[in-house]
MILUM-238125 format. One record per residue (C-alpha): x, y, z; residue number from 1. Coordinates in steps of 0.02 Angstrom, whole numbers. Example, Ala and Ser with C-alpha at 12.3 -4.5 7.8 and 13.67 -1.06 7.14 Angstrom:
2
+--------+--------+--------+-----+
:      x :      y :      z :   n :
+--------+--------+--------+-----+
:    615 :   -225 :    390 :   1 :
:    684 :    -53 :    357 :   2 :
+--------+--------+--------+-----+
% end
This chain:
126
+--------+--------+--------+-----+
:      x :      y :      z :   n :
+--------+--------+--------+-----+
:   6761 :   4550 :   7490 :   1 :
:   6581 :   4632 :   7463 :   2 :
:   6443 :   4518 :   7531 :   3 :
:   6361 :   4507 :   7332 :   4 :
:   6447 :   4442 :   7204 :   5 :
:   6399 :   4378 :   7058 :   6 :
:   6529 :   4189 :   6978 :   7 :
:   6593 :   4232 :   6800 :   8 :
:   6593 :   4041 :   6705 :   9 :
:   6764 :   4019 :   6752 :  10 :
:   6752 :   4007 :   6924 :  11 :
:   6594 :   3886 :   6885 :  12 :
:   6693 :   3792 :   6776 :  13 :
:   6846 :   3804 :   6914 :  14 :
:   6731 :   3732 :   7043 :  15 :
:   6652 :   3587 :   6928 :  16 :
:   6792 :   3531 :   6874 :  17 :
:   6914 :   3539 :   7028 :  18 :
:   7038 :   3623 :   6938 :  19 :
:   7213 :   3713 :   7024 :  20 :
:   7114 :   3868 :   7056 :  21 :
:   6973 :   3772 :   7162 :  22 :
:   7040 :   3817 :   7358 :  23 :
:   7044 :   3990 :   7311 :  24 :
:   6891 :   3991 :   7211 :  25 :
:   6794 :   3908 :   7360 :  26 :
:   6791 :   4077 :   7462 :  27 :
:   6668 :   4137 :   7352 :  28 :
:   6539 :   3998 :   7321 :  29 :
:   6452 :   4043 :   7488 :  30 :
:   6260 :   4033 :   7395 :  31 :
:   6185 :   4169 :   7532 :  32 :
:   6308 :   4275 :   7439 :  33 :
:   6275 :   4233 :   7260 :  34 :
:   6149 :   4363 :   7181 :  35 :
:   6115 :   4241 :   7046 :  36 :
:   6181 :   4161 :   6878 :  37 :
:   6162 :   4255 :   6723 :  38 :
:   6080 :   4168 :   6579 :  39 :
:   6251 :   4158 :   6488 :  40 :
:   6360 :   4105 :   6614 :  41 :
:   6241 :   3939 :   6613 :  42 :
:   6281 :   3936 :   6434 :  43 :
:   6459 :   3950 :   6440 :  44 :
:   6455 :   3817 :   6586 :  45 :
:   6328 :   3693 :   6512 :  46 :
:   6420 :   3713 :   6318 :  47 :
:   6567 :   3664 :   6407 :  48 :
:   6510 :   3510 :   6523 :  49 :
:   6431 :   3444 :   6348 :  50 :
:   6583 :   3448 :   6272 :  51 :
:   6683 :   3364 :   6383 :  52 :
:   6573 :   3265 :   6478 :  53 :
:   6368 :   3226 :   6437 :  54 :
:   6216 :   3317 :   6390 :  55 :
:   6157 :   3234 :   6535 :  56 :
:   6283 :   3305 :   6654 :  57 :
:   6248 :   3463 :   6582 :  58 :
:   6076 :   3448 :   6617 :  59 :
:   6095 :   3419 :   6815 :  60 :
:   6218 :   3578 :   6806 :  61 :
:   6104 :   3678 :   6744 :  62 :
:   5967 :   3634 :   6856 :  63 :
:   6087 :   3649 :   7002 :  64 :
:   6151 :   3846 :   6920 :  65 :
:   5976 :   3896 :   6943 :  66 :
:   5956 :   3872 :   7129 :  67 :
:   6054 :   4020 :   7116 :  68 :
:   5940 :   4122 :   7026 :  69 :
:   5936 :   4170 :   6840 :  70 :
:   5969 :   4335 :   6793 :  71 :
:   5918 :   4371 :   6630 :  72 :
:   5979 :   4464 :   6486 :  73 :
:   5871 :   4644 :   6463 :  74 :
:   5885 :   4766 :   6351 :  75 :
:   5945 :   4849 :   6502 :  76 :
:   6088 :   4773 :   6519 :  77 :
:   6129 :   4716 :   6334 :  78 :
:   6148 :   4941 :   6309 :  79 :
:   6239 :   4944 :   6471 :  80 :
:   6365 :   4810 :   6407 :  81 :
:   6383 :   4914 :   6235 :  82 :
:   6462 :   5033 :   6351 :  83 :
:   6563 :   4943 :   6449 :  84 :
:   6646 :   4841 :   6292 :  85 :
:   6684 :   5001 :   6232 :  86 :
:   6766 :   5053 :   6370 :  87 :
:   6847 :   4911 :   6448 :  88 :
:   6894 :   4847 :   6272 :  89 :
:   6794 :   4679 :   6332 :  90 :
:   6684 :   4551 :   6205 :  91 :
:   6514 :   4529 :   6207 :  92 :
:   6506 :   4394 :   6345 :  93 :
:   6623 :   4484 :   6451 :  94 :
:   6523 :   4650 :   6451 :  95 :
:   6358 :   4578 :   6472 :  96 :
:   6430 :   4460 :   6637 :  97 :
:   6519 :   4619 :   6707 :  98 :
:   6346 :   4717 :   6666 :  99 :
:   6246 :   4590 :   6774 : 100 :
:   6383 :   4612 :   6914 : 101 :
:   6358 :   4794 :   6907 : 102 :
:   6150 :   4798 :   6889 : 103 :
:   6156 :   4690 :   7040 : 104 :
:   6280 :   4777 :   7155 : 105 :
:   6400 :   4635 :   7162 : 106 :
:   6589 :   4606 :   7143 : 107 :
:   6622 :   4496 :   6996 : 108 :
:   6751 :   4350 :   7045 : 109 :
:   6837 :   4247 :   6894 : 110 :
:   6989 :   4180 :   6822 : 111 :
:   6990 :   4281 :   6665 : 112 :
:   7127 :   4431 :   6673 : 113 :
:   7036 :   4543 :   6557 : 114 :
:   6953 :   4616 :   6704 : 115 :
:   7096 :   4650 :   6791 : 116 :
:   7093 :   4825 :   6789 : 117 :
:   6905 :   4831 :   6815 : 118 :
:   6864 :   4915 :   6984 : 119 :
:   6746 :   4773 :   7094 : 120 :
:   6815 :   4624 :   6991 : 121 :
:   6918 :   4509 :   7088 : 122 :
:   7024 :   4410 :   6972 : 123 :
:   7081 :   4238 :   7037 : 124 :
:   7253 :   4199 :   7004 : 125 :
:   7312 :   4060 :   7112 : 126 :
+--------+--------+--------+-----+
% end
């Protein structure tokens, strides 16, 4: 495991919601090793506690996500994703998340198995 990596919103999702995956997930929450949260991620993670829980609840997660860090969405990294959704066949969220991961240095660690064959993802599958 690299000593930066960088939560795609399933494994914040994983976490909040002590789903099956949550043990595993757990080896990577270490926050001296998160290099931050991207600005989407909290979107994907706060659209979802709204929808299944409060606005309110989503509120404290988002304050807690940025204790992490934000990273924000350049136009940087928005050309750097064009070129990874290209090649990695990957939607718009996915690119920009694995573009943060690779602007920062980090491994990127989630549940979701199109990054499987991406080098420095770590895909959680149990």
């Amino acid at each position: 495991m690299k000593n930066r990596v960088l939560l795609d919103s399933s494994v914040w999702i994983e976490w909040l919601t002590r789903g099956k995956r949550l043990t595993s997930c757990q080896r990577y929450m270490d926050k001296s090793h998160i290099v931050g949260v991207p600005a989407l991620v909290i979107f994907e993670v706060c659209r979802k506690v709204t929808t299944r829980v409060s606005d309110d609840e989503s509120l404290r997660v988002a304050a807690w996500l940025r204790t992490f860090g934000i990273l924000n969405l350049s136009d940087e990294i928005a050309l750097h994703a064009v070129d990874l959704s290209i090649a990695y066949k990957l939607g718009m969220a996915d690119s920009l998340v694995l573009a943060h991961a690779i602007r920062e240095g980090a491994q990127l660690v989630t549940l979701d198995n199109d990054f499987a064959t991406i080098k420095d993802a770590v895909v959680i599958r149990a």
